[in-house]
C-alpha positions, 0 to 999 in steps of 0.5 A, spaced: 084 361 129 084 358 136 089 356 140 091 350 137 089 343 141 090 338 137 095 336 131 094 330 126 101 326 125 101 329 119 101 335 121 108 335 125 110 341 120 105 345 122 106 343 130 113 345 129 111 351 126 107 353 131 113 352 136 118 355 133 121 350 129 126 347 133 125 339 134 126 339 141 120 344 142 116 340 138 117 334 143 115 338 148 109 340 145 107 333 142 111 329 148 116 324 145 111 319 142 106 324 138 112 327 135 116 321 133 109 317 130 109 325 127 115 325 125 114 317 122 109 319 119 113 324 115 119 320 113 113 315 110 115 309 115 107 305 116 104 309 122 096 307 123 093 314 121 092 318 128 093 325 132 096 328 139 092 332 144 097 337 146 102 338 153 098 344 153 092 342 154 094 337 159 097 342 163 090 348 162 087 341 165 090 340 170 091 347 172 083 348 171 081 343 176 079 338 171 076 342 165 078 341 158 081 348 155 076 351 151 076 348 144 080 342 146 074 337 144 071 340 138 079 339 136 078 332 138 072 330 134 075 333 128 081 329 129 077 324 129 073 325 123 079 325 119 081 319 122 074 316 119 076 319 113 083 316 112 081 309 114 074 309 110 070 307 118 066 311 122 068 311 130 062 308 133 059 305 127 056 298 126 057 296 120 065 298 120 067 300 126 073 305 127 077 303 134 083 307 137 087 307 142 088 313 147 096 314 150 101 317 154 106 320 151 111 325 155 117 330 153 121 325 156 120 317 157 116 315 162 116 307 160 109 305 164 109 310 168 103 314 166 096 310 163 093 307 156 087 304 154 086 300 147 080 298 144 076 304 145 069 305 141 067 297 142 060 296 145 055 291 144 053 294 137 060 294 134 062 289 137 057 285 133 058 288 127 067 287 127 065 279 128 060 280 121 066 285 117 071 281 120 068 274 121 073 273 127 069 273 134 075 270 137 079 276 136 072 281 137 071 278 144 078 279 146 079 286 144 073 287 148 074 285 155 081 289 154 077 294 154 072 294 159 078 291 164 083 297 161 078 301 162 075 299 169 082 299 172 085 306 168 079 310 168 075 307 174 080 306 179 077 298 179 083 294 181 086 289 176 086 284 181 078 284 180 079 282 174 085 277 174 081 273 179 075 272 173 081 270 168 083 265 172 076 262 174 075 263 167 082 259 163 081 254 169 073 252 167 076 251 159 083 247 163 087 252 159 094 255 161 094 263 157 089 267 154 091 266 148 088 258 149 080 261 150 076 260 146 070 265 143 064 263 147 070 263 153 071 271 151 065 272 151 062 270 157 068 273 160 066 280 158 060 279 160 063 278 167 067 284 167 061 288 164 057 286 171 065 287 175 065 294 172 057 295 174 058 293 181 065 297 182 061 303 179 055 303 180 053 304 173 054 300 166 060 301 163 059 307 158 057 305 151 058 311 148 064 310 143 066 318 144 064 318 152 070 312 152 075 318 149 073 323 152 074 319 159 080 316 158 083 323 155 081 324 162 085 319 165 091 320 161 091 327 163 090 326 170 096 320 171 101 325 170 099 327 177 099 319 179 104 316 184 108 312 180 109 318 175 111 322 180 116 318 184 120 316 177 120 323 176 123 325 183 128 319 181 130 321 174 129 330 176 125 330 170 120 337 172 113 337 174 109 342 170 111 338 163 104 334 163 103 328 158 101 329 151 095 324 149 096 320 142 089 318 139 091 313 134 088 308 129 088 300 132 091 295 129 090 288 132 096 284 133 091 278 136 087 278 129 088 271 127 094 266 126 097 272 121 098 278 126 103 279 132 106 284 136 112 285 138 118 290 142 126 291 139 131 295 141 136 297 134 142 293 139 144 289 144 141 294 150 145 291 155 152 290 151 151 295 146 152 289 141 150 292 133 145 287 132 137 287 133 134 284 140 126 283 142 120 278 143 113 278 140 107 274 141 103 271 136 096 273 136 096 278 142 096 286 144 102 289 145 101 289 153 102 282 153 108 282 151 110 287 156 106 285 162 110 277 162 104 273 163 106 269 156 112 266 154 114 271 149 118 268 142 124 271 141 125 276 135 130 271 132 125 266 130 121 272 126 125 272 120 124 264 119 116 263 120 115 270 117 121 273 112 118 278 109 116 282 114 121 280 118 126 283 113 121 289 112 122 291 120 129 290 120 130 296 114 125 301 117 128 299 124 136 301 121 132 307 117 130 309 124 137 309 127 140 312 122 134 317 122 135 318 130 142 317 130 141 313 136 139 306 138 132 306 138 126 302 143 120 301 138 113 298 137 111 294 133 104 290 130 102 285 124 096 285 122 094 279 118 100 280 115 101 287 115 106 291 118 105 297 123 110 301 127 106 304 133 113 307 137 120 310 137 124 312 143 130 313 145 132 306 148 134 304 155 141 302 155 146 300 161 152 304 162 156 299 158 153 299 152 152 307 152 159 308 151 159 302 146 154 306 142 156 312 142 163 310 140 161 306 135 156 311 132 161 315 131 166 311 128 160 309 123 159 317 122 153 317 124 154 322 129 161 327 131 165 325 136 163 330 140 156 328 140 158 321 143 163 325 149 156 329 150 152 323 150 156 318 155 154 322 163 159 322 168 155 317 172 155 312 166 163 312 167 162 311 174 160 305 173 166 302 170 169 303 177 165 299 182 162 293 183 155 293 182 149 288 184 146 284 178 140 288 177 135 281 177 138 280 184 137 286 187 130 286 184 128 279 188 132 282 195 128 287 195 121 284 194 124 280 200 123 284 204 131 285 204 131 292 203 133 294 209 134 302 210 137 308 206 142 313 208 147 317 203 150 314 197 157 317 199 161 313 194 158 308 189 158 301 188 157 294 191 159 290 197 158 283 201 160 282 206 160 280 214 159 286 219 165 287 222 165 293 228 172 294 230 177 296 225 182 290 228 177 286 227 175 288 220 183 287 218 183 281 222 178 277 219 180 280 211 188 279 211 188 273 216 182 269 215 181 271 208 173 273 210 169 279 206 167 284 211 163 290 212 166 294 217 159 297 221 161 303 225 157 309 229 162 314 225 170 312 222 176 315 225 183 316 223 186 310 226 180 306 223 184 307 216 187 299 216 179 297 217 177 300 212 182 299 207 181 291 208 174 291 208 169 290 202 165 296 204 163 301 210 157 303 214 156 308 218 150 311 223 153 317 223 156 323 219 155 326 212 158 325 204 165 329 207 166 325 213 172 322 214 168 315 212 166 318 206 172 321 204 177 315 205 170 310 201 171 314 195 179 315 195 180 308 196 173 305 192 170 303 198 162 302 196 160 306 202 153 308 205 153 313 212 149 317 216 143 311 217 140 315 223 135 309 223 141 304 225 143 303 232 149 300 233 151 296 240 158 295 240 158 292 247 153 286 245 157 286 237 150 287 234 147 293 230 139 293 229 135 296 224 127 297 225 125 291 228 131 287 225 137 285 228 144 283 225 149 280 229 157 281 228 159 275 223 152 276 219 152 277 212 150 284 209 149 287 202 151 295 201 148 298 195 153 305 196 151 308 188 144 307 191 145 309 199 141 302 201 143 297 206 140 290 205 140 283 209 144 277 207 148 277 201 146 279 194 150 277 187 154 282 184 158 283 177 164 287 176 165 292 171 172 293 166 176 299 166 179 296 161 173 296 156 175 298 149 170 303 148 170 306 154 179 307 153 178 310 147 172 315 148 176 318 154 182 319 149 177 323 145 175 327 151 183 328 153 184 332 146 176 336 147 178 338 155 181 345 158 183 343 164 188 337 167 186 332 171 190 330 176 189 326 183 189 325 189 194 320 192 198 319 198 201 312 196 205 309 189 199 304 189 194 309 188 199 314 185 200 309 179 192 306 179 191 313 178 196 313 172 192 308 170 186 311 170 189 317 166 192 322 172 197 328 170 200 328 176 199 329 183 194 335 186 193 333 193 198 328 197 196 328 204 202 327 209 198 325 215 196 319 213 202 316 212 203 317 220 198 312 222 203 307 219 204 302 226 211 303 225 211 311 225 206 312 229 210 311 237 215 316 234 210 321 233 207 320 240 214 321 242 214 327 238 208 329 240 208 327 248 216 331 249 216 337 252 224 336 251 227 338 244 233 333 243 228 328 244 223 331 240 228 332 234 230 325 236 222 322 233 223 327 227 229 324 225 226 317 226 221 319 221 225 322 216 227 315 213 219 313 213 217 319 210 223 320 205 221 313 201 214 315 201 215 320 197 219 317 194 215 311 191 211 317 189 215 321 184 217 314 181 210 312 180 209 319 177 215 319 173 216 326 171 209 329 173 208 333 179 206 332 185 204 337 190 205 334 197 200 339 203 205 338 209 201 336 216 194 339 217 190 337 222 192 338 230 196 335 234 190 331 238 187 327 232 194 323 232 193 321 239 187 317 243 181 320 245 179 323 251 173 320 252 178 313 251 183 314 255 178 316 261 175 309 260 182 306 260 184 309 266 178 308 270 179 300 267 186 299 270 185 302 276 178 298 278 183 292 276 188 295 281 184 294 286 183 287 284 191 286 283 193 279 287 200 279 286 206 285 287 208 284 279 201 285 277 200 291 281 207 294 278 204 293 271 198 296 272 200 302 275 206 304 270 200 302 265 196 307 269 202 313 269 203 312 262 196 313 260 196 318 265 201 322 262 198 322 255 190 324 258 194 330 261 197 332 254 191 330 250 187 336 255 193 340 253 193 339 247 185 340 246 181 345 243 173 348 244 174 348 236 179 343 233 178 345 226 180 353 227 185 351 232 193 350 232 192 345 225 196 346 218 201 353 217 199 355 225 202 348 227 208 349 223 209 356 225 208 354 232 213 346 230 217 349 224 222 342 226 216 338 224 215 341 217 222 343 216 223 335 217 217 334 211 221 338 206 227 335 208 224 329 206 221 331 200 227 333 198 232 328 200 227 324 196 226 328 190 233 328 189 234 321 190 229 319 184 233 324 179 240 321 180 236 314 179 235 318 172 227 320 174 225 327 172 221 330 178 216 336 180 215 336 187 210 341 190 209 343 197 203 346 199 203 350 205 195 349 208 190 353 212 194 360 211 189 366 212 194 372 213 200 372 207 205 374 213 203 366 215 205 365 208 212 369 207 214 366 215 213 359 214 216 359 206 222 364 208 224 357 213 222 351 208 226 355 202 231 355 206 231 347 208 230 345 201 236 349 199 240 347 204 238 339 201 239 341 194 247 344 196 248 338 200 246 332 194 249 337 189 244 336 185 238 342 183 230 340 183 225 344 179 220 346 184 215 350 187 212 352 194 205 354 194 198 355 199 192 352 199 187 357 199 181 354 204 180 361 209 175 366 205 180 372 208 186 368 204 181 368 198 180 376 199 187 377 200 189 373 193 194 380 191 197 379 196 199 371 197 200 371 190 206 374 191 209 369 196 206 362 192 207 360 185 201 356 185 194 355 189 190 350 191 183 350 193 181 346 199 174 346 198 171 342 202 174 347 209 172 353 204 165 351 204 165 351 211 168 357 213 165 360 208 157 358 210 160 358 218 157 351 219 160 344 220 160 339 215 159 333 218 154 335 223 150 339 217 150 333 213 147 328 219 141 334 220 139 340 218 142 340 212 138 334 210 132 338 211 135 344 209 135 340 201 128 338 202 124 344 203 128 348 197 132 352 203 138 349 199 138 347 192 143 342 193 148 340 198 154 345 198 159 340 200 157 336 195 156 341 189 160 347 189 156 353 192 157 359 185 154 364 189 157 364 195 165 360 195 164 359 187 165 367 187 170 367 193 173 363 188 173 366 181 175 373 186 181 370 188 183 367 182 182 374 178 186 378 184 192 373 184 193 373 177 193 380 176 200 379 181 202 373 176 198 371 170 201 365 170 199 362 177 198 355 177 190 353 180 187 348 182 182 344 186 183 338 191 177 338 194 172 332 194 168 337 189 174 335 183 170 329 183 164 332 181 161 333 174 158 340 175 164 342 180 168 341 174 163 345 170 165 351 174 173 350 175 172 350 167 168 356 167 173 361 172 179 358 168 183 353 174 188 350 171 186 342 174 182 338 178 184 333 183 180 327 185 180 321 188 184 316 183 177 311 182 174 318 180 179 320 175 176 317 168 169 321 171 173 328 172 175 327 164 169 326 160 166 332 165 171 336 163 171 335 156 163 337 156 164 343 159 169 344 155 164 342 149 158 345 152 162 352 152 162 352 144 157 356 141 
């Protein structure tokens, strides 16, 4: 036998056996629409009799430069002769004619995506011969001009604004509003004109010949797998290429026969809410694009039951049979004619993320399927929209036709947010705290000393920086919706303006972020807030809790975040970052004492000032965490990064002494020359201080080997702190995370004098802590050498961010606003390594290490806190290789635990 092209509905077991049996092999086969309509077919749910022209054979087209593969049309015309047999008509025949339609149907759901054409075997001669058989010319003459036009459009090319133009010509000589108003005569004098608006686009008659119809639509079937909008949907949805379309060849029945037919759409439930009860429209008296396309006014479902009961209980049996059937809620098509009910379609239906995990959880407490399967069904993503405010859909549709849109850069932390361009942080604090104003803090790039901004505004926006910049990684730890690296965006801080393209927005102008989506808009679009607290979302996410292997902890360097992830289900803290507690204004002049004394009495004066600020912090924490632990990273970054920049102080200098010049009076000059000494002195230590490569520098264990009062003063405080919540009655777990070691001697030196440090606390409250001392292993050579670090730590962390940089030797952020963009798009990366972790590379880095450390200590506690603990397919790794958590931002902690469990899931055989 040849190869097999084409399979009737009926013959879905054949097909199925064909491919091995499996169902989703038979929809690869026969694309989602042949199968289901196969598969209807089988259950005995009223199907009008047809066949599907494989994806096989869309795709030997396509490869052969547009020839059909060999066997493939003489497949078709026996199809179709089986259709003439089953329906007692004869394609092409005067007297009682066979009409099909010819339709798309890929793998995956493509809604309108891809062409159809209905109606097809109407001509001159047929249509003549239905208005004897039917006595209905109103009815032929409409199912004919949507030939001509579908066709012209589909398979010529024509513009269906051609067309369009002829239909309100037409309804505006016959004084009607709809097409549904026109009378015969009106159709057909207007399929008359699309026959000479086809002649003239084509320069030959629209084709008679009802199987020169088939086999030119197949053809355009075929091709607009390829078209733009296919392709574009497809990008955007990372559904493959090389699939192809299926083409389905089925049986016409009209929904625009008469004052007894419709055609209709429903979902099984509420698509938006996830609500157990049926939703949809119908049109009477039209084809089923009508309603889609929005030129009528469209009935809901709801009256169907009261102006046609039987049918309507007819369709809402077979529509609960099919759920049940599917085991999903279900997107179907629908057609009566003359009282008769036909289904044309079953999907999968489209559904917000709500009313996903509303679904899910429902079905499953109804049995229709395990709890397993609804944790499976619900993306991360899905969970992810729980989190953040987002634009109302219908609003940011109307913005964008608007010409709102105005540039995209990466979507580093999702959500919406509105609010009034704002380009300095004090400014940003100002307007939000004081003024009670929504801000948009407009930046080139943040910095550390930009934090109190960004925590007071709605949302960031950056020209410069990439999805670990500092930008990005403050957005997703605090929720910001946030959209950096819009290269396209100039930012004069001078003038107080920004300007994208030729618009320009001025300091105080409205803007809208779409963080999910990475894009910038003008003015101000209406947002919605989504619920943590939804019920359903509650409740899956507990049945994820008892499916997962991995803990999911959080990242948090405050009580407000510590207990927001708590909230959101955190089992502890794996990553708290003692630096940003410095930037808090009343610590931050100590620090620069610290920082600036070459003194160390005076030194040790800053530090002890700092001791009680540090002591509280952690000490909010271990109340907020309540007997979990919390691993704290003593200081890491460079002593610099506390103080101005260089490139600022040199202004100021330059400021002051242009000022001095101009000084009028002996006490305005004594001001600005103790001003000038003062920055003096700080420029010279920043030069002191600088190095060609910061982040290789004197930053993390170095600096507490090289300061060890700063570090001792850390422990002493987390310590004094630990101590004093277990005498309040608290059970506490402190950790302390010794950064950026390589070498196991910077390790041993640095824990022998913090061991001692805590020690000395504990002796001096009389009181013993349970603790831990451990490293977080961000250098390829600590991750080599785990054997050895394993022996002086108790656990290990995986600073992932600074491991992909030290493994792959480039910097992140400067990778990420430049070549890295280009790198992703032609293929020489999969995939951004600093948002997805590298397997190959760091991935192996990490499971060595993780084999080499617990052949020392099998016990070894593991974890990862860098920004991949937030990512689906990261946890799907740390899984895999056996960590013992995740610490992610507090707002991606319910994500962490639906990906952690379908990891967990997917491993099952």
């Amino acid at each position: 036998m040849t190869n097999k092209w084409v399979f009737l509905f009926s013959e879905v077991d054949q097909a199925a056996a064909s491919v091995g049996g499996e169902w989703e092999n038979v929809r690869a086969l026969l694309g989602g629409k042949g199968a289901n309509l196969a598969d209807m077919t089988r259950i005995e749910v009223p199907v009008p009799p047809g066949f599907t022209i494989t994806t096989r054979a869309c795709n030997a087209y396509l490869a052969s430069g547009g020839i059909f593969p060999e066997g493939m049309w003489d497949q078709v015309l026996q199809a179709v002769a089986g259709l003439e047999k089953e329906s007692g008509k004869r394609f092409g025949d005067r007297q009682n004619p066979l009409l099909v339609s010819c339709r798309s149907g890929a793998r995956f759901s493509m809604p309108g995506m891809m062409d159809t054409v209905l109606n097809i075997g109407l001509n001159d001669d047929t249509a003549r011969g239905l208005v004897q058989l039917t006595g209905n010319e109103r009815f032929v003459y409409d199912s004919y001009r949507r030939l001509i036009q579908m066709f012209g459009s589909v398979v010529s090319g024509i513009p269906d604004a051609v067309f369009e133009r002829q239909m309100d010509e037409c309804r505006s000589r016959a004084g009607v509003d709809t097409d549904a108003e026109l009378s015969a005569d009106d159709l057909k004098g207007l399929t008359d004109a699309f026959k000479r608006i086809y002649r003239r686009h084509t320069t030959f008659p629209f084709p008679g010949e009802p199987r020169e119809q088939l086999k030119m639509a197949t053809e355009a079937v075929f091709k607009s797998w390829n078209g733009k909008r296919a392709v574009d949907y497809r990008n955007a949805s990372a559904i493959p290429h090389d699939l192809g379309t299926a083409v389905n060849i089925v049986t016409m029945v009209f929904g625009n026969a008469g004052a007894g037919s419709l055609t209709g759409v429903a979902l099984t439930r509420n698509g938006t809410t996830g609500e157990n009860r049926i939703e949809g429209d119908f049109l009477k008296n039209a084809q089923g694009e009508d309603v889609v396309a929005g030129i009528r006014q469209t009935n809901d479902l709801s009256e169907l039951k009261d102006e046609m009961p039987d049918i309507y209980a007819q369709f809402e049996q077979i529509a609960r049979r099919l759920e049940t059937h599917y085991r999903e809620m279900q997107d179907v098509e629908f057609t009566v004619e003359n009282g008769r009910l036909w289904m044309l379609q079953t999907r999968s239906g489209k559904r917000t993320a709500r009313a996903a995990v509303r679904i899910a959880v429902e079905m499953a407490e109804a049995g229709l399927i395990t709890r397993e399967e609804a944790i499976l069904r619900v993306t991360p993503e899905q969970v992810d929209f729980f989190l953040h405010p987002q634009f109302d859909s219908q609003a940011k549709a109307v913005a964008a036709a608007g010409g709102a849109l105005l540039a995209r850069g990466l979507n580093v932390s999702p959500g919406a947010a509105v609010g009034l361009v704002a380009f300095d942080a004090d400014l940003a604090e100002m307007w939000a705290r004081e003024e009670g104003k929504a801000v948009i803090m407009v930046r080139p790039e943040t910095k550390p000393d930009d934090v109190h901004g960004m925590l007071a505004a709605q949302g960031i926006l950056t020209s410069r920086g990439g999805r670990t910049s500092h930008a990005a990684l403050v957005a997703r730890q605090f929720g910001k919706p946030a959209v950096v690296g819009v290269s396209e965006l100039k930012i004069d801080l001078g003038k107080r303006l920004m300007t994208i393209g030729d618009t320009t927005i001025k300091e105080g102008d409205w803007i809208s972020l779409d963080g999910t989506a990475g894009e910038v808009y003008s003015g101000k679009i209406d947002t919605i807030v989504p619920d943590i607290m939804d019920p359903w979302l509650i409740k899956l996410l507990g049945w994820a809790d008892g499916c997962r292997r991995l803990g999911i902890w959080t990242n948090a360097d405050n009580p407000d975040d510590a207990r927001r992830a708590r909230t959101y289900g955190a089992e502890g803290i794996g990553l708290c970052r003692t630096e940003h507690m410095f930037f808090e204004a009343r610590r931050l002049p100590f620090l620069h004492k610290m920082i600036m004394s070459d003194l160390p009495v005076e030194r040790r004066e800053a530090l002890d000032a700092l001791l009680p600020f540090q002591r509280e912090d952690f000490a909010g924490l271990f109340r907020a965490m309540d007997g979990l632990p919390v691993i704290t990273r003593l200081i890491d970054p460079p002593l610099h990064e506390f103080l101005p920049s260089h490139v600022d102080l040199s202004h100021d200098l330059t400021d002051l002494k242009i000022r001095l010049k101009h000084a009028d009076t002996l006490e305005k000059v004594d001001t600005l020359l103790q001003q000038i000494n003062e920055k003096t002195k700080v420029l010279k230590r920043v030069e002191s201080l600088h190095e060609s490569n910061p982040m290789l520098g004197l930053r993390g264990v170095r600096l507490g080997i090289q300061i060890p009062e700063l570090t001792t003063m850390q422990v002493r405080a987390i310590f004094e702190a630990a101590c004093m919540v277990a005498k309040e009655g608290g059970a506490v777990h402190p950790e302390i995370m010794i950064p950026l070691t390589s070498h196991v001697n910077e390790l041993k030196s640095q824990r022998d004098i913090l061991e001692v440090e805590a020690q000395t606390v504990m002796a001096e409250q009389g009181i013993e802590i349970d603790y831990k001392f451990g490293t977080m292993i961000e250098i390829p050579r600590a991750a080599l050498t785990a054997h050895q670090m394993a022996e002086h730590a108790q656990f290990f962390s995986f600073g992932t961010n600074d491991l992909t940089q030290t493994t792959f030797g480039i910097s992140r952020d400067d990778a990420e606003a430049g070549f890295l963009i280009r790198y992703m798009s032609t293929g020489i990366l999969p995939e951004n390594p600093f948002a997805t972790i590298d397997r190959d590379g760091v991935g192996q880095l990490m499971a060595l290490c993780l084999e080499k450390a617990r052949s020392v200590n099998p016990d070894l506690e593991c974890g990862i806190c860098g920004e991949h603990a937030g990512d689906p397919q990261s946890i799907a790794f740390c899984h895999q290789i056996g960590l013992t958590y995740v610490s992610c931002s507090p707002y991606r902690v319910p994500v962490a635990r639906l990906a952690a469990a379908q990891a967990a899931l997917r491993e099952k055989p």
